[in-house]
N, C-alpha and C positions, 0 to 999 in steps of 0.2 A: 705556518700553523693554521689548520681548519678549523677553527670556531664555530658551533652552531647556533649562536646566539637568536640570530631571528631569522627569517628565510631568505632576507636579503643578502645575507651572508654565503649562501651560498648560488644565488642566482637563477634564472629561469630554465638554463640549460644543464644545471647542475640537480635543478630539482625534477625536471625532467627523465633525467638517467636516473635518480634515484628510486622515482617512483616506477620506472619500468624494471629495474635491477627485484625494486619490493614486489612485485606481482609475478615475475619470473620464479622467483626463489618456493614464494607461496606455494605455485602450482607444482613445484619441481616436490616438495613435501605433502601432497597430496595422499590421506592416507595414510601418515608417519603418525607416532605416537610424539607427543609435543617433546620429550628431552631427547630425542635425537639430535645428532649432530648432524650439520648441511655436510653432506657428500664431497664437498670441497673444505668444508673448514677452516673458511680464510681467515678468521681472526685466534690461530691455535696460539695459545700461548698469551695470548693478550688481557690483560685485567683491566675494568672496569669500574673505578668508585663512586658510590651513588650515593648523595646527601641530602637528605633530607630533613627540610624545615617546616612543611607543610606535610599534612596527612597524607596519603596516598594509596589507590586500587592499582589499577590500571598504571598509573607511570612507573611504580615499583614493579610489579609482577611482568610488565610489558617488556622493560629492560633489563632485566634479570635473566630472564629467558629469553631475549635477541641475545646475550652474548653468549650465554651457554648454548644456544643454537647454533650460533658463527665459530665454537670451538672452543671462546674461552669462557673466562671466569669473572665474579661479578667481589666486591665485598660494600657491604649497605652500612650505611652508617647513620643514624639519628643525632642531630646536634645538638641538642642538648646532652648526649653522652660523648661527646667530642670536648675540644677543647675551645673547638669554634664557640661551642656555649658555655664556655667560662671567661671570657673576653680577646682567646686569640685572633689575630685579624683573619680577616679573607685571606689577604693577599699574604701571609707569613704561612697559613692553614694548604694554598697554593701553589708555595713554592716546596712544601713538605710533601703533599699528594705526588708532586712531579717527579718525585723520586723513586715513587712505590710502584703508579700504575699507566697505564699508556693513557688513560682517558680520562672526565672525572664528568658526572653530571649534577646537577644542583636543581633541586624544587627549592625555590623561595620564596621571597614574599617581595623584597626590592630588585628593584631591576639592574639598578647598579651594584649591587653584590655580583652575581653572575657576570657582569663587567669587567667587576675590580678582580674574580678568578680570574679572568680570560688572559686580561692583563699583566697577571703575575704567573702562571702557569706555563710550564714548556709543553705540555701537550693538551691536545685539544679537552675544550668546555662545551657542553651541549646546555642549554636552556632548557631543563624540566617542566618548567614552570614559572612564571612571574607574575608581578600584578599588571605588568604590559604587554606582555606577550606569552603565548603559547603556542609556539613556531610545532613540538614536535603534533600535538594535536592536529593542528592543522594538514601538518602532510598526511597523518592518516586518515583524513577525511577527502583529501584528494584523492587518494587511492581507493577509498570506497565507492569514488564519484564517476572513476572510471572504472571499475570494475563493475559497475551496474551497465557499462554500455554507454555514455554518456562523456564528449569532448568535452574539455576546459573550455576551449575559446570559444568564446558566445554565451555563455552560458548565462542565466539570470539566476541569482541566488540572493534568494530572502531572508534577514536576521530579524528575529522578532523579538524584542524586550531590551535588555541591559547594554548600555554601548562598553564593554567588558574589556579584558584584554583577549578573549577568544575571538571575538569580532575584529578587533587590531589586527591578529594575525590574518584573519580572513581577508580583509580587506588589502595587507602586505600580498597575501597572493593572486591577489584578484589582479591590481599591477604588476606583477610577476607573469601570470599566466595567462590571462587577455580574457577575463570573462569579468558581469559585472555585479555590485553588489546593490542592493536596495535596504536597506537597516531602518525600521520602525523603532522608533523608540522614546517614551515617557521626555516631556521636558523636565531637566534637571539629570539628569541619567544618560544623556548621550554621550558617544563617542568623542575625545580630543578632536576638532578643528584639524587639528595639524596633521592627525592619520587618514584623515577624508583627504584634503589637498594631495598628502603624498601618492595618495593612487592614481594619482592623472586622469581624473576625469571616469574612474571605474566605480566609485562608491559613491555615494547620496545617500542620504539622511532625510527620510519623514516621519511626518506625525501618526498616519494614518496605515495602520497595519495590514488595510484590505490593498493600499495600492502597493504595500513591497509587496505580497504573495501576488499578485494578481498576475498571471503568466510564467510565473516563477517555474526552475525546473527542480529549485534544491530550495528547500525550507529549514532552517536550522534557527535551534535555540539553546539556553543555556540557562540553567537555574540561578534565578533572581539573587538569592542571599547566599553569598560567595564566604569562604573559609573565612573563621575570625570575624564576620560580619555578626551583630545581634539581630532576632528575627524581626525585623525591623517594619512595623504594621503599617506605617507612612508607603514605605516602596512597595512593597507589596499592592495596597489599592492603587499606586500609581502602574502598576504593572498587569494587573487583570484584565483590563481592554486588547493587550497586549499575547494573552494565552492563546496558543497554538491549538485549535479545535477541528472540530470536521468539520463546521462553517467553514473556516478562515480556509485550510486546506482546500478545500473543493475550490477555492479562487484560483490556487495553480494551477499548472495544466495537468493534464490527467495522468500523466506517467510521472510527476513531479514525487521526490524523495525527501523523506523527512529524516533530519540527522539530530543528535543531541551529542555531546561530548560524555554526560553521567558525571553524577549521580543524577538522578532527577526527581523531582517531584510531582509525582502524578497530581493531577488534580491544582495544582500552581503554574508551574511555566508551558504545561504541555499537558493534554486531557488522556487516561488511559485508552479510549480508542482509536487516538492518533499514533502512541508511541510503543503500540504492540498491535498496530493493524499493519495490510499489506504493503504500506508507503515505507514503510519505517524500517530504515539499515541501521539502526543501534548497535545491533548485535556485531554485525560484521565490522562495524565503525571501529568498537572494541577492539575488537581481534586484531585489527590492522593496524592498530597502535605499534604491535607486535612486530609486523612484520614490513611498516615502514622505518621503526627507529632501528631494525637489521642494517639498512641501506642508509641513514643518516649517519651509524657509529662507524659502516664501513668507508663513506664520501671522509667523513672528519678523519680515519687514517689513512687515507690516499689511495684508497680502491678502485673509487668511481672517479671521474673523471668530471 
């Protein structure tokens, strides 16, 4: 059973093939009107259940449309009109989905929910979203990363602000795919200890926001006051030295790229003429969401290799 729980789950050679399979596909649709079906339609026949605990753009509409892309079909569900939101378990809620559909993916908010599916489910569970990780984001920012031209290995990439679970993931791929991270971030608000050790020596943690940009090839941030947070004025000042600006930018090198995940706050975590000037792959970052979690749902049913 393929789990996509975090990236380690699938590996460095696996996410590899993935991301060449998601940029292959891309160009092969060049031109298509987006509900087209891929010309092979390798997932026909295939259902997809998609639960949702948290809000959602981008991971709803992104997976929706990877499976009706791949041929099949999708059905969305809100928990609170489930049963899950009347006290069913995960794991009884996962042993019932496993009967319906080939796949099942989950936005939540604990990390051990997603677990405790993976756990009890006969077919594969993707990670939407958690408070620890955001595995599928992440691969679609590797595929952005490369599609602008630009190897993994070697690479310098700088996190500016909140040590998040978006940064986890990053940092999960940075040991994965041999490039390194530099993360500025507020004391009080950094990253787990334990997700810096695990990247072998590829992540670090400073105070100073000009020395992770400074060289950097990829600059990436992520809005401060995360889902369910209160607008919280304390983190916020601790976070303004920390804002993504054309100072701070011009410290990287000059072909350096600016990413965000979205929603964002102009004017808070990232200044508007850095996240709609010409550094800045937002847009296609989006988009790739799309057309990476294609090659994640088709690795999790045995396509990829």
């Amino acid at each position: 059973m393929r789990h996509f729980l975090n990236l380690t789950d699938a590996g460095p050679d696996s996410i590899a093939a993935m991301l060449d399979d998601a940029l292959t596909r891309k160009r092969a649709r060049a031109g298509w009107t987006k509900g087209r079906v891929d010309a092979d339609a390798p997932l026909a026949g295939h259902v997809l259940a998609m639960i949702f605990e948290k809000n959602s753009t981008r991971t709803r509409v992104s997976f929706d449309m990877a499976i009706r892309q791949l041929g099949g079909q999708s059905i969305v569900m809100e928990a609170g009109q489930m049963q899950l939101g009347r006290g069913e378990t995960v794991a009884d809620t996962a042993r019932v989905l496993s009967g319906y559909v080939d796949a099942i993916m989950i936005r939540t908010d604990d990390h051990a929910k997603v677990e405790e599916m993976a756990q009890y489910a006969t077919v594969p569970v993707i990670n939407g979203l958690t408070d620890a990780s955001h595995p599928c984001q992440i691969m679609a920012d590797l595929l952005t990363i490369i599609e602008s031209g630009k190897a993994l290995p070697g690479l310098k990439v700088a996190w500016l602000g909140d040590g998040n679970n978006v940064l986890a993931s990053i940092v999960e791929a940075a040991a994965l795919m041999r490039f390194d991270v530099v993360a500025a971030c507020p004391q009080g608000f950094q990253p787990e200890e334990e997700a810096i050790v695990r990247a072998n020596g590829r992540a670090r943690v400073v105070s100073d926001p000009r020395e992770a940009v400074e060289g950097a090839d990829i600059i990436v941030t992520d809005t401060w006051i995360s889902m369910g947070q209160a607008h919280a004025e304390t983190k916020l000042a601790a976070m303004m030295p920390y804002q993504v600006d054309a100072a701070l930018i011009a410290m990287a090198k000059p072909d350096a790229k600016f990413l965000h995940c979205l929603p964002a706050h102009r004017g808070e975590e990232v200044t508007p003429e850095v996240i709609d000037g010409p550094q800045s792959l937002i847009w296609a970052e989006a988009e790739n969401r799309l057309h990476a979690q294609k090659s994640i749902l088709r690795w999790c049913l045995g396509q990829i290799g």
